[in-house]
N, C-alpha and C positions, 0 to 999 in steps of 0.2 A: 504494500500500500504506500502511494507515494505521500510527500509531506501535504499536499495540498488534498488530499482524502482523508489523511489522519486528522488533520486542523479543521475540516469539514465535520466529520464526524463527533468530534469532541467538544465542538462549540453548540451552546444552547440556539436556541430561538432569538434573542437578544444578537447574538455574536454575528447569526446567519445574517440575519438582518442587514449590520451594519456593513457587511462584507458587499452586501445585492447592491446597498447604496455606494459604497467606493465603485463599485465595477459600473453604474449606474453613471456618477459622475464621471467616470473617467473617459466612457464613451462618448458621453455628452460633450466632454470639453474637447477630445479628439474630432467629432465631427463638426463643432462647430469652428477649431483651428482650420483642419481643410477648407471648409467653406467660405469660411471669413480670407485666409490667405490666399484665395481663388479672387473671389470677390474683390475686394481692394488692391488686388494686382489689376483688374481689368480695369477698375475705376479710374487710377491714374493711371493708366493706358492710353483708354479713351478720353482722358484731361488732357492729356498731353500732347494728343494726336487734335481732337475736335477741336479747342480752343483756338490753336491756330488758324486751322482751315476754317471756321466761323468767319474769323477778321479777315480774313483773304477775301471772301465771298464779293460781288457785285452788289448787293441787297439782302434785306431781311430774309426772305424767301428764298432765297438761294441758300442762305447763311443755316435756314432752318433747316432745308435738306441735307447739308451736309454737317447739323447735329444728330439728326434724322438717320444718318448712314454708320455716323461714328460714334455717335452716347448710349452704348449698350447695357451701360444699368441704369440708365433714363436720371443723369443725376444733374446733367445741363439744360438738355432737352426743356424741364418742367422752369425755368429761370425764363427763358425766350417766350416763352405760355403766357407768365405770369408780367412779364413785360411790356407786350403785345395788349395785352387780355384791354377790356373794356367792363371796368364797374357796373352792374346792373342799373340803371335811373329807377331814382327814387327811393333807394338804397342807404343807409348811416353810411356807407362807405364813400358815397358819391357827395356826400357832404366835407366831407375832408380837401384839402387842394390836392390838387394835380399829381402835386410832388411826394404828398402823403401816401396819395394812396397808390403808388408805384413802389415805394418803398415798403409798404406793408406785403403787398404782393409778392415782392422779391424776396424779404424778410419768410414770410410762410411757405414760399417752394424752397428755401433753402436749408428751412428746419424740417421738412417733408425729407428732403435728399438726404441730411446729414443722419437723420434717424435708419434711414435706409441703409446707411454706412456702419453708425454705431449697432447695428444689431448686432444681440449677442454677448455686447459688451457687459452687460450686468450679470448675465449668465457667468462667464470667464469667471471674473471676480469674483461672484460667491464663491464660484465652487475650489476659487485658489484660498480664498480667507478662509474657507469652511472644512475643506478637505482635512489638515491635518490635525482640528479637533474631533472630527468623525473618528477617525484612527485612533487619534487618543483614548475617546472614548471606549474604542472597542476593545483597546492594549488594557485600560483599569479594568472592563467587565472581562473582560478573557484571563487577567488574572486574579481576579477576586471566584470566577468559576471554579479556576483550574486549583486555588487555595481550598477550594469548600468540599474539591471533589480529594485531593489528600487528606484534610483533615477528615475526612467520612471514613478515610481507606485506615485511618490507627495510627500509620509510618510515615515519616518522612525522612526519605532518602534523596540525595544529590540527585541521581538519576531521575527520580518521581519528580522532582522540582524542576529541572532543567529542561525535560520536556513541554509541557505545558508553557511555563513561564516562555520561554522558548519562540514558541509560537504565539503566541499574546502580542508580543513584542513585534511580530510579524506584522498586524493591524495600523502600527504607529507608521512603520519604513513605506506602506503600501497607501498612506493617508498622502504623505511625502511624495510621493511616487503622482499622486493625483494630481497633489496642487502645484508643482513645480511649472509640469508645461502650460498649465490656464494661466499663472502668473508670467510669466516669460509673453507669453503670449498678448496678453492683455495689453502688457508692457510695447511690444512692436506695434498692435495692432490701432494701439492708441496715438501712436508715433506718425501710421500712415495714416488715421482718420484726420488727424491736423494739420499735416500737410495738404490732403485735399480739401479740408476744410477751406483753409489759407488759399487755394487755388478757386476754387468755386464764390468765395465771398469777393476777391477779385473781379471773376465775371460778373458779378452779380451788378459790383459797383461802377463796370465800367458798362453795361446794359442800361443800366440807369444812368450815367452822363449821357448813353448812344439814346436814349428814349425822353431824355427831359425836354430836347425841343422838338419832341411832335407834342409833346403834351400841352405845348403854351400855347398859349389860344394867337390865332395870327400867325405860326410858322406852320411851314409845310411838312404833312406826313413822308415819315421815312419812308423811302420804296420797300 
């Protein structure tokens, strides 16, 4: 019987337990590192690529199609929308000047995008701060078990002790083992969310110089 059947078999219901949830977190935070370092690779990709070819464009329309062609997690795309866009009449919104409510606009697709980027990120985090209390947790009940089940047995012997206590100890390394790469991770992930950040709030700002004179009454719309 290998180590990880004997630790199985010897741990209560308590112990099982805490083991489902490290194996629980651990996949959780593995798929959400794939995902996420998938994702924010493409996002500044297509920042890096689209933004340019925007300002090359002839016109809005042109400019749009080729965010159109290159903002594949749609995180510029929603900026040129929300630019563009025309307030409902009759609206609190249309009450605000010109300037206001372009800004607000830009302001709400941008926290739209950036949410879209930070997903996941609260997840990370728990489970780097939480993981290696779990394991602690499981290292005191794994050894307060494995105490109660010696003291039942009469004897104690080095051997009796060293097993058990042993594997208890296993719960704490495997808590460790969880929340390193969500930490690590978090750590990068939050690194590239602000760089796009800082790239997108950019556009956002210079969308808004490029849309402030169609908004004034008396200059001509942007093509």
């Amino acid at each position: 019987m290998s180590g990880l059947e004997t630790f199985w078999t010897r741990a209560d219901g308590v112990g099982r337990a805490v083991t489902l949830l490290l194996l629980a977190m651990s996949v959780t935070a593995w798929v959400l590192i794939l995902w996420k370092g998938w994702l924010l690779r493409r996002a500044a990709a297509d920042i890096e690529r689209a933004v340019p070819a925007f300002w090359d464009a002839a016109g809005i329309e042109e400019g749009r199609a080729r965010l159109l062609a290159n903002d594949r997690e749609r995180v510029l795309l929603p900026l040129l929308d929300a630019a563009t866009a025309a307030s409902a009449a009759g609206t609190l919104a249309t009450r605000a000047h010109l300037e206001s409510q372009l800004t607000r606009r830009l302001r709400d697709a941008l926290h739209r995008g950036l949410a879209h980027l930070q997903l996941g990120q609260v997840a990370l985090a728990s489970i780097g701060s939480t993981a290696p209390f779990v394991g602690l947790f499981g290292t005191v009940w794994g050894i307060y078990h494995a105490l109660i089940g010696i003291g039942a047995a009469g004897t104690i012997t080095i051997d009796k002790v060293s097993g058990p206590i042993g594997e208890a100890l296993i719960m704490t390394a495997a808590g460790i083992a969880v929340a390193v790469p969500a930490v690590l991770a978090f750590n990068i992930f939050g690194k590239r969310v602000a760089a796009c950040e800082a790239e997108l709030e950019g556009f956002a700002h210079d969308l808004r110089e490029l849309m402030l004179p169609a908004s004034t009454p008396g200059t001509p719309t942007a093509p």
